[in-house]
TORKEVEX-272501 format. One line per field, with one value per residue: residue in one letter; x negated, y, z negated of N, C-alpha, C in turn; residue number from 1. Coordinates in steps of 0.05 Angstrom, whole numbers, padded with zeros to 5 digits, always signed. Layout:
N
resn <- [A, ...]
n.u <- [X, ...]
n.v <- [Y, ...]
n.w <- [Z, ...]
ca.u <- [X, ...]
ca.v <- [Y, ...]
ca.w <- [Z, ...]
c.u <- [X, ...]
c.v <- [Y, ...]
c.w <- [Z, ...]
resi <- [NUM, ...]
end
This chain:
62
resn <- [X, X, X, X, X, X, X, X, X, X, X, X, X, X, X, X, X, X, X, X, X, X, X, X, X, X, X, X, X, X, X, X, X, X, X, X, X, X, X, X, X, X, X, X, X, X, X, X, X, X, X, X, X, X, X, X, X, X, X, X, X, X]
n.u <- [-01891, -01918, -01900, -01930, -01927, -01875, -01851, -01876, -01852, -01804, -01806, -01820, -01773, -01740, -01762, -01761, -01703, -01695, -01724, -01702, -01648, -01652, -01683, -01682, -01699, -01681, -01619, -01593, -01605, -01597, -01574, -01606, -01650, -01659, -01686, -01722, -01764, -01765, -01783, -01837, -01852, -01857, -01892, -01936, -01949, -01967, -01919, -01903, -01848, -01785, -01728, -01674, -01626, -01564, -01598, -01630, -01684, -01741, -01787, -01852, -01905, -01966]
n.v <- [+01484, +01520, +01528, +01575, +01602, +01604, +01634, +01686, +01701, +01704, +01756, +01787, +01789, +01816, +01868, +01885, +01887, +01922, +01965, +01979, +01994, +02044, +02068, +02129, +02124, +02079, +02087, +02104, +02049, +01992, +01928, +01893, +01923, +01933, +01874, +01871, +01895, +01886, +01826, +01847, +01860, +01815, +01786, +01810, +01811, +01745, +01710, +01694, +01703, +01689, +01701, +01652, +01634, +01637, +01648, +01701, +01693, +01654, +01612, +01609, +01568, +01575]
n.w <- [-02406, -02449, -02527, -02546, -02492, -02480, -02517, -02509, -02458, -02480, -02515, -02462, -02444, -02478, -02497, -02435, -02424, -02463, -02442, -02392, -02422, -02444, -02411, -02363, -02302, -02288, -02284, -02230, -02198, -02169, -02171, -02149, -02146, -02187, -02210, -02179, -02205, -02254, -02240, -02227, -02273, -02310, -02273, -02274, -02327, -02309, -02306, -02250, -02203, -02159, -02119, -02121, -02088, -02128, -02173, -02195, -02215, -02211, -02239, -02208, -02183, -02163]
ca.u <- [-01896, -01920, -01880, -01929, -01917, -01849, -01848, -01890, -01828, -01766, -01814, -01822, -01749, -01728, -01780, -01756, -01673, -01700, -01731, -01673, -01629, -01666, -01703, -01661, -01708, -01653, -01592, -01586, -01609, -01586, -01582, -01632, -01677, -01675, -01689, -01745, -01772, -01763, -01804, -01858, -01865, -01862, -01913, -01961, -01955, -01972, -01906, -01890, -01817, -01777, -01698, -01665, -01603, -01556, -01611, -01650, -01715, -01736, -01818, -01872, -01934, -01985]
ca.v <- [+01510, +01517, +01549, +01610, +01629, +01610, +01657, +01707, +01708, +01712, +01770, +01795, +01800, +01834, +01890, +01894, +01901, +01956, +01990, +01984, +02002, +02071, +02089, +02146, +02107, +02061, +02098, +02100, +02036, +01973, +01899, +01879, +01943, +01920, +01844, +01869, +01917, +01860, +01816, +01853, +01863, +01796, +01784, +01821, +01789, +01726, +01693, +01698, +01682, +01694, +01695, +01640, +01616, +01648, +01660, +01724, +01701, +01620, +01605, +01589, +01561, +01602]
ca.w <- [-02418, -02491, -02542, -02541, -02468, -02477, -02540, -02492, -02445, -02491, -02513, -02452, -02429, -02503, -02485, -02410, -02432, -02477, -02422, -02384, -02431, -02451, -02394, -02340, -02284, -02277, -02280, -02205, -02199, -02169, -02185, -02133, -02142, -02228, -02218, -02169, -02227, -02273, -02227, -02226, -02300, -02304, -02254, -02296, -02350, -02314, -02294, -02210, -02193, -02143, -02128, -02104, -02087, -02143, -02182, -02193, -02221, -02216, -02241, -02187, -02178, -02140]
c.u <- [-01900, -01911, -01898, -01926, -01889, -01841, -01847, -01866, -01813, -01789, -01816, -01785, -01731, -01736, -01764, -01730, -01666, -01697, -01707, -01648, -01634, -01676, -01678, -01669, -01693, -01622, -01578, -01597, -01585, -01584, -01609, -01651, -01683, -01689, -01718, -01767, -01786, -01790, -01828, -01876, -01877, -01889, -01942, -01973, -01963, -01939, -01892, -01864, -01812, -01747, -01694, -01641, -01584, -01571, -01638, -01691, -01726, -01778, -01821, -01892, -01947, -01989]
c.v <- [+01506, +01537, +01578, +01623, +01624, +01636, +01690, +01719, +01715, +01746, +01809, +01808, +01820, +01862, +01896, +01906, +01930, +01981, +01996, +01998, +02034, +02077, +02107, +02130, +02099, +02069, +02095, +02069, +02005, +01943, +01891, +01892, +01939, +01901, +01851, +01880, +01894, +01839, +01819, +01859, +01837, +01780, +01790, +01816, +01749, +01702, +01703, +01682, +01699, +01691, +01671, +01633, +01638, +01662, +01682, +01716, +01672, +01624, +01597, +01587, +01578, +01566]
c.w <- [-02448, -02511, -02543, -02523, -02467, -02503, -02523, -02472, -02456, -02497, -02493, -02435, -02455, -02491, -02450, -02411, -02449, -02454, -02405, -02384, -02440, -02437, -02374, -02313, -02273, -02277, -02255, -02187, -02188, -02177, -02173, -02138, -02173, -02227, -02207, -02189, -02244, -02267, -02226, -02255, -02302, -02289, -02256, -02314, -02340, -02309, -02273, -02214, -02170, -02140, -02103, -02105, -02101, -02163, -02178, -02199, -02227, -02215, -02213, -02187, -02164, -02121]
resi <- [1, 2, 3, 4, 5, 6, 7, 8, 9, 10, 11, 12, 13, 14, 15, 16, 17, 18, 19, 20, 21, 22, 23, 24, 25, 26, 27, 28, 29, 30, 31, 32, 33, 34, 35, 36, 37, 38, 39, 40, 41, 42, 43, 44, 45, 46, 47, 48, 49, 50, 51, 52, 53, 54, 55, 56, 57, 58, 59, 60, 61, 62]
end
């Protein structure tokens, strides 16, 4: 990964903890129904993950 899509991510998860943290959306909200949220931002921008194991959100290849 090259420091600008790694930039592009830390980026992208600042912006997402916002939303999170300010939106009502999530109020009723659970862990699995955020990370999925998360996911899909993510996903938009160009990096697919998926959960595995312990973790919520691990890069993948197409």
């Amino acid at each position: 990964m090259f420091k600008d899509e790694k930039q592009k991510l830390i980026d992208i998860m600042f912006e997402t903890g916002l939303m999170i943290h300010n939106h009502p959306y999530f109020k009723d909200k659970n862990n699995e129904e955020v990370c999925n949220w998360i996911s899909e931002q993510l996903k938009k921008c160009g990096f697919k993950t998926k959960s595995v194991g312990s973790s919520w959100g691990v890069l993948i290849d197409d």
